[in-house]
N, C-alpha and C positions, 0 to 999 in steps of 0.2 A: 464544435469538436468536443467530443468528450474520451478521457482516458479512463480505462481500468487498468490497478496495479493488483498485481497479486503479489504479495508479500510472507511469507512463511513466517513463524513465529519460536519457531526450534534455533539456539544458537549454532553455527555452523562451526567452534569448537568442541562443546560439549553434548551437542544432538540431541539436545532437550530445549524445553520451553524455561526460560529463566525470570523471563518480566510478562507480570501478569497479564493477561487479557484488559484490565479495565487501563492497566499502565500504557502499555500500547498505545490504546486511542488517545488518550492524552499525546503520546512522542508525535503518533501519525499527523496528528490535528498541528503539532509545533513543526513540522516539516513541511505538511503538503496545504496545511489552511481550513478551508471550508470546503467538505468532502461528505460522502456516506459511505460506511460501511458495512460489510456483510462477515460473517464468520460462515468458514466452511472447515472441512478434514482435507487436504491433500496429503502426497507422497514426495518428498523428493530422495530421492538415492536410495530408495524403498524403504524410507524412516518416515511412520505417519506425522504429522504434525498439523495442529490448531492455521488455518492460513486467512488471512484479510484479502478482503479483497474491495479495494477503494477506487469510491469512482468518484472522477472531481470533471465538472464542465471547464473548458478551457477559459483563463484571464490574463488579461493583457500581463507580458512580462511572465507567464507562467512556464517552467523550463522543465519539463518532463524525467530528460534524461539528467538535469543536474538533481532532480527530486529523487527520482530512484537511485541516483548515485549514493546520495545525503540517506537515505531509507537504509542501504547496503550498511555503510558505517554506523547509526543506529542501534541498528538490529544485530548488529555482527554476521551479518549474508554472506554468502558467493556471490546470490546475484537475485533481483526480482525482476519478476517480467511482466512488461506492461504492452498494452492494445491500445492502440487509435481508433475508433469510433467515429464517423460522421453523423453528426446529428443535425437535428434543426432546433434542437432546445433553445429555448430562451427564457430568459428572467421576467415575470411577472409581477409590478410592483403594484401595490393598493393605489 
């Protein structure tokens, strides 16, 4: 299983971006772990904004919706919205 989260980066009181881009992936990485990330542009409420979008393979003990909860608080969001994914990924060790 793997998820993507999309996360916006604009605060949802003052509708701008307030913690930097490089600050983020530090918070993202303290919330959700060992992840990748991509930067895109979306819109939400028709206000552009800088948006992540993190994809983490599923691990034991790993809780999605309590991650995107904890991301919400963070960020100061309304809300991020994540995908399920069925993969067949697997870890490959030397």
């Amino acid at each position: 299983m793997k998820y993507k989260i999309y996360l916006g980066l604009n605060d949802k009181d003052l509708k701008k971006q307030i913690i930097s881009t490089d600050e983020a992936y530090d918070k993202v990485y303290q919330v959700v772990g060992d992840n990748s990330i991509q930067e895109i542009t979306g819109f939400y409420q028709g206000i552009r904004e800088k948006t992540l979008i993190i994809e983490k393979f599923e691990e034991t003990g790993f809780d999605i919706k309590k991650v995107c909860k904890e991301l919400t608080k963070v960020f100061n969001q309304e809300c991020v919205i994540y995908e399920t994914l069925a993969s067949n990924g697997e870890f490959v060790y030397a």
